[in-house]
C-alpha positions as CSV (number, residue, x, y, z in Angstrom):
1,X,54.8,88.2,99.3
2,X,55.3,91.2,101.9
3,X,53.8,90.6,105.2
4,X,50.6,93.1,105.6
5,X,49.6,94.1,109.0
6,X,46.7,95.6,110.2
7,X,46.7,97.8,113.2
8,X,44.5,97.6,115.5
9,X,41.5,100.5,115.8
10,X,41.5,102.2,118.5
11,X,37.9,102.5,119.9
12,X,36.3,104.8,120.9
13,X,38.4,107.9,119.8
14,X,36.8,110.0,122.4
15,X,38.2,107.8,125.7
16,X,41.9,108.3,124.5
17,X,41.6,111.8,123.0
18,X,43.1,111.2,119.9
19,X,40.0,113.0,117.8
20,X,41.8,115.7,119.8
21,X,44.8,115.1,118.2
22,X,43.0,114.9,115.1
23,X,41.2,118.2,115.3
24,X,44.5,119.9,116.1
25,X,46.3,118.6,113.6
26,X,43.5,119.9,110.7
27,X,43.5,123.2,112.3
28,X,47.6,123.9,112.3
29,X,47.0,122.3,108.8
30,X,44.9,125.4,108.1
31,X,47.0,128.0,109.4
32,X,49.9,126.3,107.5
33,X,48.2,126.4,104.0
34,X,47.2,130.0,104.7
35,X,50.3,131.1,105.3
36,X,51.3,128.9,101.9
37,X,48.4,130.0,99.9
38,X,49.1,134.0,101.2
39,X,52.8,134.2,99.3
40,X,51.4,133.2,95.8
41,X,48.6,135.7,96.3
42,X,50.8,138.7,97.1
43,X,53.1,138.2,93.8
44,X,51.6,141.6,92.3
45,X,52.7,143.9,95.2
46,X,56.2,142.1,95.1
47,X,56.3,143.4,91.1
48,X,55.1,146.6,91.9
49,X,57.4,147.4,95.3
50,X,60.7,145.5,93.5
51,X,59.9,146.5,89.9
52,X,60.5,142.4,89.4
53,X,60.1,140.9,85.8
54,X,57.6,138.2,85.1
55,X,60.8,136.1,85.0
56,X,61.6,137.3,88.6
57,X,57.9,136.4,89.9
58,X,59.0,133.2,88.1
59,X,62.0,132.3,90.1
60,X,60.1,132.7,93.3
61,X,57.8,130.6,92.6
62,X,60.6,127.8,91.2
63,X,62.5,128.3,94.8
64,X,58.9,127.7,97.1
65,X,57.7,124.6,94.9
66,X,61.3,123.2,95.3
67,X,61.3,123.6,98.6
68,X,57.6,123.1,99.8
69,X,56.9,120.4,96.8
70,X,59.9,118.5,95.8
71,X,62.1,118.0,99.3
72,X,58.7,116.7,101.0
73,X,59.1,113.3,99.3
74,X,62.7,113.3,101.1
75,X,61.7,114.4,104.6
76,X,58.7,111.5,104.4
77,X,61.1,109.5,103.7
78,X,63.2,110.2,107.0
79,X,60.3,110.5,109.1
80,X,58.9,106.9,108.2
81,X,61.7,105.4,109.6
82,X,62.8,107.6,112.2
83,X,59.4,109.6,113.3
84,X,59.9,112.7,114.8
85,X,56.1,114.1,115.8
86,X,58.1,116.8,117.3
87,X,59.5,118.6,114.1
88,X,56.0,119.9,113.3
89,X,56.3,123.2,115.3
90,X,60.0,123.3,114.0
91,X,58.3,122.8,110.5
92,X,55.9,126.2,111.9
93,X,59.2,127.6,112.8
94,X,60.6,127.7,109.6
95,X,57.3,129.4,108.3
96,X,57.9,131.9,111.0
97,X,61.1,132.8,110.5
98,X,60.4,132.7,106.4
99,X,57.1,135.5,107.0
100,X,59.6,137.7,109.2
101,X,61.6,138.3,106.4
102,X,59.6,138.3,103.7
103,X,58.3,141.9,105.5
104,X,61.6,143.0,105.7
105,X,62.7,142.1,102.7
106,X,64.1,144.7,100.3
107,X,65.8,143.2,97.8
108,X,64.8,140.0,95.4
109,X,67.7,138.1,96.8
110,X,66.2,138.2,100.2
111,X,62.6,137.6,98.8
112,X,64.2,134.1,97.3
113,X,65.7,133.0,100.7
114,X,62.0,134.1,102.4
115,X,60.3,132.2,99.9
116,X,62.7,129.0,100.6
117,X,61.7,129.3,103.9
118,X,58.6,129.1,104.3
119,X,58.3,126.6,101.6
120,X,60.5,124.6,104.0
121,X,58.1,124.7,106.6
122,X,55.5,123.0,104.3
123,X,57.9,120.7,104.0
124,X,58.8,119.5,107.3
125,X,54.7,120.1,108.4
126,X,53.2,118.0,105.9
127,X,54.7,114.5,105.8
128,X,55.0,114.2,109.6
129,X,51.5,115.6,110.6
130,X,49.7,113.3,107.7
131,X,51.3,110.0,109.5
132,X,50.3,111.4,112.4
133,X,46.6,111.8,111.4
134,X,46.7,108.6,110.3
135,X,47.8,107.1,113.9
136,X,45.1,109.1,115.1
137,X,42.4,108.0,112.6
138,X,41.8,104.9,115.2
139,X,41.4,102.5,111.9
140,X,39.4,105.2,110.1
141,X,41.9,106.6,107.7
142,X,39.2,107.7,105.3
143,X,37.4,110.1,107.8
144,X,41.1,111.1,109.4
145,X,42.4,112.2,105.6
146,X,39.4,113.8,104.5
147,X,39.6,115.9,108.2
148,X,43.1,116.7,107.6
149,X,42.3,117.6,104.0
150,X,39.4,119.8,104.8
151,X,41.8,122.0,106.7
152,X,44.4,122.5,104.5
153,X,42.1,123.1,101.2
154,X,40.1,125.5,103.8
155,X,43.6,127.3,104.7
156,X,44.3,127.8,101.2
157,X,40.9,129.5,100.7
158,X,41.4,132.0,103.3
159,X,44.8,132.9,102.3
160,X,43.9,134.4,99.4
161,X,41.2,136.3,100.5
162,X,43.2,137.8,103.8
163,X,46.1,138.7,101.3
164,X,43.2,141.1,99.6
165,X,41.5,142.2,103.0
166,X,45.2,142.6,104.2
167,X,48.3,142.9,102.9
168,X,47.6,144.3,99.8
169,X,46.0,147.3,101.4
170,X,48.9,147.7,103.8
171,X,51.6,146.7,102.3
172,X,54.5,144.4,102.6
173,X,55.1,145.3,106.6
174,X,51.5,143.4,107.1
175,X,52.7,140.1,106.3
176,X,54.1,140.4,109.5
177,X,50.7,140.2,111.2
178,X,50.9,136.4,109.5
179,X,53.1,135.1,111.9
180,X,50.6,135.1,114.7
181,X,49.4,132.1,112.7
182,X,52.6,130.4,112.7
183,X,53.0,131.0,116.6
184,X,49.7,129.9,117.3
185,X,50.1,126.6,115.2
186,X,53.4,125.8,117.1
187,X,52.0,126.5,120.3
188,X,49.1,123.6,119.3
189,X,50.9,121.7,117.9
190,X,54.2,121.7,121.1
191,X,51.5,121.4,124.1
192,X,49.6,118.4,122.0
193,X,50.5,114.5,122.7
194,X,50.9,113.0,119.8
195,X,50.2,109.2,119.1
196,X,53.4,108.7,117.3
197,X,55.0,109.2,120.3
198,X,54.6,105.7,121.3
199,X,57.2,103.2,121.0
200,X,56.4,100.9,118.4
201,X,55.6,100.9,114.9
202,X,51.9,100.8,115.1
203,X,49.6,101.9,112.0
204,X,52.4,101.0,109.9
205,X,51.4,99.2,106.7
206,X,53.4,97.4,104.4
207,X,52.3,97.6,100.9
208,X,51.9,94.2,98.6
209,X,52.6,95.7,95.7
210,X,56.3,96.0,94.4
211,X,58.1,98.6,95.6
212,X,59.2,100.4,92.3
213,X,55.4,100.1,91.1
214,X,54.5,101.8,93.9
215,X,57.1,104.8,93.6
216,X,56.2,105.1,89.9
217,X,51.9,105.3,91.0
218,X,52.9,108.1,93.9
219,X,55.1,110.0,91.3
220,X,52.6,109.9,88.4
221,X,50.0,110.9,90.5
222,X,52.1,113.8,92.5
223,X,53.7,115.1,89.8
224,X,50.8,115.5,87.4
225,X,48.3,116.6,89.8
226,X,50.8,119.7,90.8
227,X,52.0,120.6,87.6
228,X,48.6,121.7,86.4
229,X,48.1,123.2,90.1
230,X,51.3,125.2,89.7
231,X,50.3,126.1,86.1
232,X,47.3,127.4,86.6
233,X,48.1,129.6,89.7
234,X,51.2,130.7,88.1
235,X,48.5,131.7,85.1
236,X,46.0,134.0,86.9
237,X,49.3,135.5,89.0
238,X,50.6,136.5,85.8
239,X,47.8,137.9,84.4
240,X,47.6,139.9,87.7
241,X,50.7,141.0,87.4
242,X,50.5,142.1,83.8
243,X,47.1,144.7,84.2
């Protein structure tokens, strides 16, 4: 049997700031699923400004989820063993860099590489600043994931709704305006001390269960809960796109 260890809460969050860590984390978590939730919102002015086919619109979407979905299993994977806190305004940068772009885009080839980029950024921001709420949950990982949650799903509201107060008005120039998010996050999250800078392997657990039963659970679980997720956003942008 695997050795399990606990690690030990530390109490009270307020003396060693790390509900400050915690509260900056959620909010670049926010910015970072607005940005994500603002590209899947804008697919009708793409179709209408780049006369793209529903195929097209469908492409885009296969290159973000690839790169914001599928490569985050691999850059958890690095990050577990070799922890990098500091990638997470790199992770920001991509996004960045990926909005840019995406306003100056004009051609579909160029929209694919935009999309690729800021679905990287979701994909370097996520794994990293999840094990680093968890470090700073002090022992409550409950409260610390539902915190972190609440910003993201928060994000992905207001992404949607800016992308019809916003962009769609404007145009595709606008999404430029965007990347004020993605400076602001990386500027949290660079002048913020993160727990998982410490030396040591603290608020690591090691699981009892087999290793391949626990793969199989995760990929059951992930790949199920997205593929109806994907579906059904990839439904109502179609439908957009087709009035």
């Amino acid at each position: 049997m695997l050795r399990q260890s606990t690690p030990r809460p530390l109490r009270p969050l307020y003396k060693n700031g790390l509900y400050s860590v915690l509260g900056a984390i959620s909010f670049s978590h926010l910015l970072n699923d607005m940005i994500q939730s603002l590209i899947l919102a804008i697919y009708p002015m793409f179709k209408s400004e780049f006369a793209l086919t529903l195929g097209q619109i469908g492409l885009i979407t296969l290159t973000y989820q690839i790169t914001a979905s599928l490569l985050q299993p691999l850059v958890g994977l690095y990050t577990d063993k070799h922890p990098k806190p500091y990638s997470l305004p790199v992770g920001m940068g991509f996004t960045l860099y990926g909005l840019l772009l995406m306003s100056l885009a004009g051609n579909f080839g160029t929209l694919l590489i935009a999309a690729a980029l800021v679905g990287c950024g979701s994909s370097v921001f996520h794994p990293e600043s999840s094990r680093v709420a968890r470090i700073a949950s002090g022992g409550k990982h409950g409260l610390a994931q539902s915190l972190f949650q609440v910003g993201g799903n928060t994000g992905s509201s207001l992404g949607s709704l800016l992308s019809a107060l916003i962009v769609i008005p404007h145009g595709q120039k606008s999404i430029t305006w965007f990347s004020a998010a993605a400076l602001v996050a990386m500027f949290v999250l660079a002048n913020k001390r993160h727990p998982a800078t410490r030396k040591g392997r603290a608020g690591v657990v090691q699981s009892a269960l087999p290793r391949n039963k626990v793969i199989l659970s995760m990929s059951v679980l992930v790949f199920s809960k997205y593929f109806y997720l994907s579906s059904i956003t990839s439904y109502f942008m179609v439908t957009s796109c087709s009035i």
